[in-house]
Backbone bond lengths (Angstrom), bond angles and torsions (degrees), N, CA, C in turn:
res aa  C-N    CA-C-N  psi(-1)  N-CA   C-N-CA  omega(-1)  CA-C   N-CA-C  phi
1 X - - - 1.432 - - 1.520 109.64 -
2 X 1.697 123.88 154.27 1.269 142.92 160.92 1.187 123.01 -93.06
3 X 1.031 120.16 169.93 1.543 119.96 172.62 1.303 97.18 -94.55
4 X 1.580 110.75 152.23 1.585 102.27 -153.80 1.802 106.90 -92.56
5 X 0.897 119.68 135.83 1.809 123.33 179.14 1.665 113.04 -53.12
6 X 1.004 131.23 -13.38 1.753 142.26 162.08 1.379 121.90 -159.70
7 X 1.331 106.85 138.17 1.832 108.96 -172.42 1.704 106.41 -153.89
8 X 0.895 129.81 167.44 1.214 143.74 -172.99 1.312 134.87 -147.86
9 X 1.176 105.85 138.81 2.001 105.40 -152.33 1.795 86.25 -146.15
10 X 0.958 116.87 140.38 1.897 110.96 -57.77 1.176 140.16 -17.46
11 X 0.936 137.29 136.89 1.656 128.60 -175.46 0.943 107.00 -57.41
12 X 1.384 125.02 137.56 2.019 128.89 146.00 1.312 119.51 -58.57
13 X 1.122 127.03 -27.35 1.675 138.12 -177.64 1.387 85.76 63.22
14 X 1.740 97.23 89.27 1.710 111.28 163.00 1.099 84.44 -87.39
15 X 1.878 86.55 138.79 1.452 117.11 164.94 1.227 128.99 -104.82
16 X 1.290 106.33 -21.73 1.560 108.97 178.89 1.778 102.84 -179.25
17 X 1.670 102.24 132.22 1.476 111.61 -172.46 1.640 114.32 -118.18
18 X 1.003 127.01 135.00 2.022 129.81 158.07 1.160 113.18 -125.57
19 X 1.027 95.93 161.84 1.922 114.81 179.49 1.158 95.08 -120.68
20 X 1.748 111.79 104.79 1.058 160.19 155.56 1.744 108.25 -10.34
21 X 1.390 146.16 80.98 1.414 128.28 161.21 1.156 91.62 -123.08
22 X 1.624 118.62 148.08 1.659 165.32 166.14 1.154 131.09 144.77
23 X 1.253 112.56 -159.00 1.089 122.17 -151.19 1.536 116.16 -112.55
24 X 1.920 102.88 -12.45 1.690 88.68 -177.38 1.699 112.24 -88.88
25 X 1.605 116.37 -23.45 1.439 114.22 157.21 1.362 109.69 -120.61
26 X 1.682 96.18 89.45 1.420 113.36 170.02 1.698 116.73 -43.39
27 X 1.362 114.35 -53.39 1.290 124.42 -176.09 1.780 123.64 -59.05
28 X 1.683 109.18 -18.42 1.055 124.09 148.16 1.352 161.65 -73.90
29 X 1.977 91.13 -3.27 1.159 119.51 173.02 1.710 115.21 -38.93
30 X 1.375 126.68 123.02 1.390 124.47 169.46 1.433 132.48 76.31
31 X 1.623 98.78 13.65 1.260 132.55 176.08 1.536 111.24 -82.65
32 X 1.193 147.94 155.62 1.360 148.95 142.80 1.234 115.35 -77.56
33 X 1.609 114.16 124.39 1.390 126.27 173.90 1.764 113.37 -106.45
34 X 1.624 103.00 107.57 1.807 83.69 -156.58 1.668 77.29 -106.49
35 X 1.330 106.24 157.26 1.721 129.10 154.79 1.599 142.72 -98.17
36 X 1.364 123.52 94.86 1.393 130.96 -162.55 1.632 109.39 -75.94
37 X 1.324 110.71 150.26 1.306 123.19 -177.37 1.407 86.64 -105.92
38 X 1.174 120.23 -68.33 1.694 119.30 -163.35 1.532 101.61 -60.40
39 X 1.004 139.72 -72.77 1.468 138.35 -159.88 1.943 115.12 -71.46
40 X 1.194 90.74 -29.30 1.546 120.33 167.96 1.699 95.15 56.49
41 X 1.216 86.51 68.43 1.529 117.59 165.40 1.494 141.39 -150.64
42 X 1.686 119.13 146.30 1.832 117.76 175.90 1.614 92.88 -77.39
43 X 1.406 87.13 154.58 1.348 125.16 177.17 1.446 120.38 -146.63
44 X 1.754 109.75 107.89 0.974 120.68 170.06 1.681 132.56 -67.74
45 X 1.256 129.29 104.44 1.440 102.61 -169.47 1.655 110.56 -129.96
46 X 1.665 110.09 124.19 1.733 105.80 175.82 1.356 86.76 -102.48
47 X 1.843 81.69 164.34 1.324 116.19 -177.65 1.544 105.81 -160.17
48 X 1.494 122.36 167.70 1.411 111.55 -169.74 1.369 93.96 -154.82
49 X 1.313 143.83 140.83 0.918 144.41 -139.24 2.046 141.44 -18.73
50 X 1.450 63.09 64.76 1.680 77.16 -173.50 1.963 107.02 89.76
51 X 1.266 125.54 27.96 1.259 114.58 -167.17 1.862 102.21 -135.43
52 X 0.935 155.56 110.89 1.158 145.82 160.17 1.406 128.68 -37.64
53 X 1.569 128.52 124.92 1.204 124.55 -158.35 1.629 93.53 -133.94
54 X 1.332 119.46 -40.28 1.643 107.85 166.64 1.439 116.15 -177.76
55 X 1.416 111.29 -161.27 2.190 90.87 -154.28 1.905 85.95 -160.73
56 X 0.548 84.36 94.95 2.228 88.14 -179.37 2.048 90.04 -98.34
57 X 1.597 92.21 134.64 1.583 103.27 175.02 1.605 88.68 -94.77
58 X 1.331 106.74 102.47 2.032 102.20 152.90 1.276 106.55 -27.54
59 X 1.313 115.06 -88.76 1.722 125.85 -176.00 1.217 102.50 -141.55
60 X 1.381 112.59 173.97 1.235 109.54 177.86 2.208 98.71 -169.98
61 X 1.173 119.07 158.11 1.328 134.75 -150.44 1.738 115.77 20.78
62 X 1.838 104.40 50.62 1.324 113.64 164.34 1.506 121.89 -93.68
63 X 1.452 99.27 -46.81 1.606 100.33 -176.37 1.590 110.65 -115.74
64 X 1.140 125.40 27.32 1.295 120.39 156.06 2.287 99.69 107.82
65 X 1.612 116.89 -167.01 1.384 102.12 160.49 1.357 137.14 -65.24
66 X 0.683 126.10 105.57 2.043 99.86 -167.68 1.735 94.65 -103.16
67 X 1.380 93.69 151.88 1.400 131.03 -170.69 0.986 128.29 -91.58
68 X 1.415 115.04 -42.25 1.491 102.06 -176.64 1.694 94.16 -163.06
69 X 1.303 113.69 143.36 1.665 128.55 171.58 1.174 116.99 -86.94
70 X 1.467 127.41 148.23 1.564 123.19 167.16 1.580 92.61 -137.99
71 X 1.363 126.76 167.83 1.585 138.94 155.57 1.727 99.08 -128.23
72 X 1.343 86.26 130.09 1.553 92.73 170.44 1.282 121.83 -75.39
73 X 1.123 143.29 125.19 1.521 151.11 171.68 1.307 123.17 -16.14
74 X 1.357 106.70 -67.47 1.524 125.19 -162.73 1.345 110.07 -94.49
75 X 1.363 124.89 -13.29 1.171 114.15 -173.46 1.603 116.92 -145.99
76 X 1.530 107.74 -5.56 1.820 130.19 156.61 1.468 96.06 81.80
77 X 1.423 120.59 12.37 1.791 106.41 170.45 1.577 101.86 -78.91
78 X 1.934 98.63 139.54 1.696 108.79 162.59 1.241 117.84 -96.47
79 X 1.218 106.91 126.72 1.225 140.30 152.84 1.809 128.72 -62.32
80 X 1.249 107.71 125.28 1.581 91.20 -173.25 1.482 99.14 -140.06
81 X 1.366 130.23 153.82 1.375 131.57 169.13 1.531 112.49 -128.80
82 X 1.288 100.69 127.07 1.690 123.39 173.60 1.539 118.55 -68.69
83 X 1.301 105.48 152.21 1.899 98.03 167.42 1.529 107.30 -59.53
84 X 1.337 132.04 -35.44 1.302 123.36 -177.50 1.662 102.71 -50.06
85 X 1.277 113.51 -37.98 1.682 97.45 -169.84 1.564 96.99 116.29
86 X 1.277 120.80 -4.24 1.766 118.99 -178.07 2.107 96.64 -86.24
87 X 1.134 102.72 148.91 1.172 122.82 158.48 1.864 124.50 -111.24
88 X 1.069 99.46 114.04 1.553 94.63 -172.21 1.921 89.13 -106.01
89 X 1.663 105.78 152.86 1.170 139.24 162.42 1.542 129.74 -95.38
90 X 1.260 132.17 112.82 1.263 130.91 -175.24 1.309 113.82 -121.52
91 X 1.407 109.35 131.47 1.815 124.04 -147.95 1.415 92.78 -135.55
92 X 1.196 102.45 175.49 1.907 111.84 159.16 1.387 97.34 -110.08
């Protein structure tokens, strides 16, 4: 094990993380997109070889906890699902 490259005290209660590839936020390519239960917020986070460089909250206590992230393949929109059971879509 490492010591981990970003952490949080208090915890967010990440729920679920990807590394970001497509095409609809190009500029996000290879970024970590993590998802909070507690703060009930995205979190953008770069880093560059193993080192933390910075962490932008998309939003956060808009759409409730969300659970889990997806990126669509073909076309790089995220997808996210809430405990309610809603799935929201994020586009440009």
């Amino acid at each position: 094990f490492t010591k981990a490259i970003k952490y949080w005290v208090p915890s967010i209660a990440a729920s679920s993380m990807i590394i970001y590839k497509g095409e609809e936020f190009k500029d996000w390519n290879g970024h970590a997109l993590i998802t909070s239960l507690k703060d009930q917020s995205l979190r953008k986070v770069e880093f560059k070889d193993n080192n933390f460089l910075n962490e932008e909250v998309i939003f956060k206590d808009k759409i409730g906890r969300i659970r889990d992230i997806e990126i669509q393949e073909d076309t790089g929109k995220i997808f996210l699902i809430t405990d309610q059971g809603s799935i929201w879509r994020l586009s440009k």
